[in-house]
C-alpha positions in Angstrom: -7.8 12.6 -8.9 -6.9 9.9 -6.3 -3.2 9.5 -5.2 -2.2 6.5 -4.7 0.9 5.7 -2.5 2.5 2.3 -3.8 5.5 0.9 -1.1 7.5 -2.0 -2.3 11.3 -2.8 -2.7 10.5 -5.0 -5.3 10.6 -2.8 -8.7 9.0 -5.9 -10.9 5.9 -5.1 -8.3 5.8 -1.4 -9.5 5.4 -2.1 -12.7 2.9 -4.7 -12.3 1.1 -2.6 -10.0 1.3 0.4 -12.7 0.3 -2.0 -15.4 -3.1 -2.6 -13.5 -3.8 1.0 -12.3 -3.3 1.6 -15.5 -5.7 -0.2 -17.0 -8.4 0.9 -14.4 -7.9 4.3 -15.2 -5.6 7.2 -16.0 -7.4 9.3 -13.2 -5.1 7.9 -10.8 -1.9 9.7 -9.6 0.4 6.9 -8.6 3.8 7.3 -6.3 6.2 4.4 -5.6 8.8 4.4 -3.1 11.4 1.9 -2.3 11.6 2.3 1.3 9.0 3.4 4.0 11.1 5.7 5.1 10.8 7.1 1.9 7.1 7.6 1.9 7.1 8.9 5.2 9.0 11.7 4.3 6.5 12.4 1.6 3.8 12.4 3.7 4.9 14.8 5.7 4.2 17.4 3.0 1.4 15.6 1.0 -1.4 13.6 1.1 -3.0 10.4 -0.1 -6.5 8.7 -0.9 -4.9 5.1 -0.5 -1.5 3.1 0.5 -0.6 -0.3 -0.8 2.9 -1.2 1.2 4.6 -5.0 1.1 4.9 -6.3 4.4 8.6 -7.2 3.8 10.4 -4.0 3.2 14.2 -3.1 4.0 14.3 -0.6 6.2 10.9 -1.1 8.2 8.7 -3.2 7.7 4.7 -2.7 6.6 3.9 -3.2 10.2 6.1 -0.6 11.3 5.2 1.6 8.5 1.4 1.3 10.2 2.8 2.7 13.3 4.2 5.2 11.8 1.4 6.3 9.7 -0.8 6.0 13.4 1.6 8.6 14.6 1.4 11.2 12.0 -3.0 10.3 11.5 -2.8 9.2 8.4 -6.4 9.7 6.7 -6.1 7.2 3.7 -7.2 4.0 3.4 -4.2 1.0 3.8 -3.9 -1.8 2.4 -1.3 -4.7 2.6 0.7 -6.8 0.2 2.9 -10.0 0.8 4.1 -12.5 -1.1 3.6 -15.3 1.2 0.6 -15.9 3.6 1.0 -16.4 6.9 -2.1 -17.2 8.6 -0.5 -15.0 11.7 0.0 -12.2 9.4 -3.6 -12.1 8.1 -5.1 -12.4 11.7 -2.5 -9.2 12.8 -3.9 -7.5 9.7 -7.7 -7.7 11.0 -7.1 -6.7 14.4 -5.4 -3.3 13.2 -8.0 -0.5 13.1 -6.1 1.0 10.1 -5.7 -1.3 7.8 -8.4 -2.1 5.3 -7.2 -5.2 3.6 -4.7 -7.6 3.2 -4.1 -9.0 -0.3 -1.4 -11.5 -2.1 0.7 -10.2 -4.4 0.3 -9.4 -6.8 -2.8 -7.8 -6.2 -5.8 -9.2 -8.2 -7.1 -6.9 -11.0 -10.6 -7.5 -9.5 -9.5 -6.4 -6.2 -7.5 -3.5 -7.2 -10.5 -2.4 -9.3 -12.8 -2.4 -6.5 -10.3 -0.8 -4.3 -9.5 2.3 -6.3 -13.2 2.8 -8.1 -14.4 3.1 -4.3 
């Protein structure tokens, strides 16, 4: 069973994303957290196939939460959410080894589908 790490201050975005995983498949084990920090701490004692984070969060930001996640190896595969575009943003995205997409939210059901049947 894949477990999927969902990071987003924005508790309308869990439940759409929960919504869509949902109906994908129920082989999915799927975490939310409010704050980076938050899923940091997790990770420190768990594991994950995949992490969707907003780029806009709180307490860090996704960007920070990549560093972060540089420093402790994570394995998974990253991907990143924003609500607005910026052309800067999607550039940054590409040029960081670790991430391995950048998507608008929310998060098409065709590209969540390829994402979590991979």
């Amino acid at each position: 069973m894949k477990r999927i790490l969902v990071v987003d201050d924005d508790k309308v975005q869990h439940i759409l994303f929960r919504k869509k995983a949902e109906r994908i498949s129920k082989d999915f084990e799927v975490l939310f957290f409010d704050a980076a920090e938050e899923c940091l701490t997790y990770l420190k004692d768990h594991t994950a196939d995949v992490l969707f984070s907003d780029v806009n969060l709180g307490d860090m930001d996704g960007w920070e939460l990549i560093g972060e996640l540089a420093k402790i190896d994570f394995k998974g595969k990253v991907f990143l959410l924003t609500g607005s575009v910026a052309p800067s943003d999607r550039r940054k995205a590409k040029s960081e080894g670790l991430i391995s997409g950048f998507f608008e939210k929310p998060i098409s059901d065709s590209d969540l589908r390829e994402i979590l049947e991979a």
